[in-house]
Structures are given as C-alpha cells and as structure tokens.
C-alpha positions as CSV (number, residue, x, y, z in Angstrom):
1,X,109.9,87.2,76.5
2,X,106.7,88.9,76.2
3,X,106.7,92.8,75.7
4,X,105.1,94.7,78.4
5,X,103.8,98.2,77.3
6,X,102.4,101.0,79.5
7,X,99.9,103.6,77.6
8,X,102.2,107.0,77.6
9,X,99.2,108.8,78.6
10,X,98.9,106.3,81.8
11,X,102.7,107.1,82.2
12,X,102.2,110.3,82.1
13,X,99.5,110.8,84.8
14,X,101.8,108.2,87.0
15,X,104.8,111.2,87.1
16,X,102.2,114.4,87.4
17,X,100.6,112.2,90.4
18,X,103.7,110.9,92.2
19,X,106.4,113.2,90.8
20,X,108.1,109.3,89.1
21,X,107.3,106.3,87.3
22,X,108.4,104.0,89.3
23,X,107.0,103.1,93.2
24,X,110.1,102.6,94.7
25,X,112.9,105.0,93.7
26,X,115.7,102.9,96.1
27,X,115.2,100.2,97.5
28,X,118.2,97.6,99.9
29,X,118.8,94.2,98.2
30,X,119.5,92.8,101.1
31,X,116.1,93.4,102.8
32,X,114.5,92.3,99.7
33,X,113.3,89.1,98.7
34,X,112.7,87.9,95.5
35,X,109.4,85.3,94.9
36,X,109.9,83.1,92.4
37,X,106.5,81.6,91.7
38,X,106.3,78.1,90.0
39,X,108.9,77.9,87.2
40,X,106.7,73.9,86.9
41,X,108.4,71.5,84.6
42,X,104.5,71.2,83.1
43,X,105.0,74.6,81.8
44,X,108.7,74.8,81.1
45,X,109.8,71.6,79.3
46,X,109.6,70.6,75.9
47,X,106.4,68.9,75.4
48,X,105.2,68.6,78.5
49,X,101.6,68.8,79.0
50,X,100.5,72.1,79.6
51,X,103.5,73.8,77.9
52,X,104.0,77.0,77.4
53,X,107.4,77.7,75.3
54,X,107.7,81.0,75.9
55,X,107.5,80.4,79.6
56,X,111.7,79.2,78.9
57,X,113.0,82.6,78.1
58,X,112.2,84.0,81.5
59,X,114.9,81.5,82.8
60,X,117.7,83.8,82.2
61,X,116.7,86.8,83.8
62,X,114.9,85.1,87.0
63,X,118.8,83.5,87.3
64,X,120.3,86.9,86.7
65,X,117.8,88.4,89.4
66,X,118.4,85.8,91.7
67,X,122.2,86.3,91.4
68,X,122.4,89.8,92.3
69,X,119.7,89.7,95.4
70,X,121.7,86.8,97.0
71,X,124.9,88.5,96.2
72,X,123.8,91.3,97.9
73,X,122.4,89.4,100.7
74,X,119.0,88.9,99.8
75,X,116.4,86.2,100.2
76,X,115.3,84.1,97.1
77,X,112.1,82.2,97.6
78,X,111.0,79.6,95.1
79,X,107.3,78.6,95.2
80,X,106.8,75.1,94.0
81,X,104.0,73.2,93.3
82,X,103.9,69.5,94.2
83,X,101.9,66.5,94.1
84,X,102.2,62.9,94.4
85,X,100.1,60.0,93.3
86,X,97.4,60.5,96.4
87,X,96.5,64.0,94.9
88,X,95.6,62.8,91.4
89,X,91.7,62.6,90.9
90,X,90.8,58.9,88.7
C-alpha cells in the first residue's frame, strides 16, 4: 500500500492548535459506519482495463476494518458502481 506521510512541522502545528493529532480521540464502533467506496473489478483485477495493481493490497485491511466495525455493531457500506449495456456510449 501507498505510504502516507504528514510534514512534522504540519504535525506539529496540528497538536499546539488542538492539543492532538488526531480529530477524534474516541469514537463508538457501533455508531460508526464504515464507506467503502468502489473496490471495481476494472481497477482491482489482473488485467483489467483500467488496472491499478496496487489498488489489491488495500483488500486486506478494508476486510480487517470491516470485521471489527460489524463485530462491534457497526454499519459497513459498499459503494458500487454499475452499468449495463444501455449505459455504454457506441
């Protein structure tokens, strides 16, 4: 998966401004939900058109995320993207 980084100055600025890095010190799985936005098989499989290989290794932790919110009662919520033969432009 792609490495996120966050300038330390930026960081920094975040904790003198809020007094913590992160928005939402506690929050209650079970009155969260969890959007999953298009995991598309055009992105996802092996050669499919618009692939994007690395889009595969997010797979694991959007399961293990998904696990834990509806163990603890939360709501999962996949987005999909469909279309059928009527919405294809010739």
């Amino acid at each position: 998966m792609h490495k996120i980084e966050i300038c330390p100055a930026v960081m920094d600025r975040v904790r003198a401004l809020r007094g913590h890095t992160h928005m939402f010190d506690r929050f209650d799985p079970a009155r969260t939900a969890h959007i999953i936005i298009e995991l598309w098989n055009g992105f996802m499989e092996p050669g499919a058109t618009v692939e994007i290989s690395k889009t595969r290794e997010i797979v694991p932790y959007v399961n293990r995320i998904s696990a834990a919110i509806r163990t603890a009662g939360g709501l999962n919520v996949l987005i999909r993207y469909l279309t059928d033969d009527t919405a294809i432009v010739q």
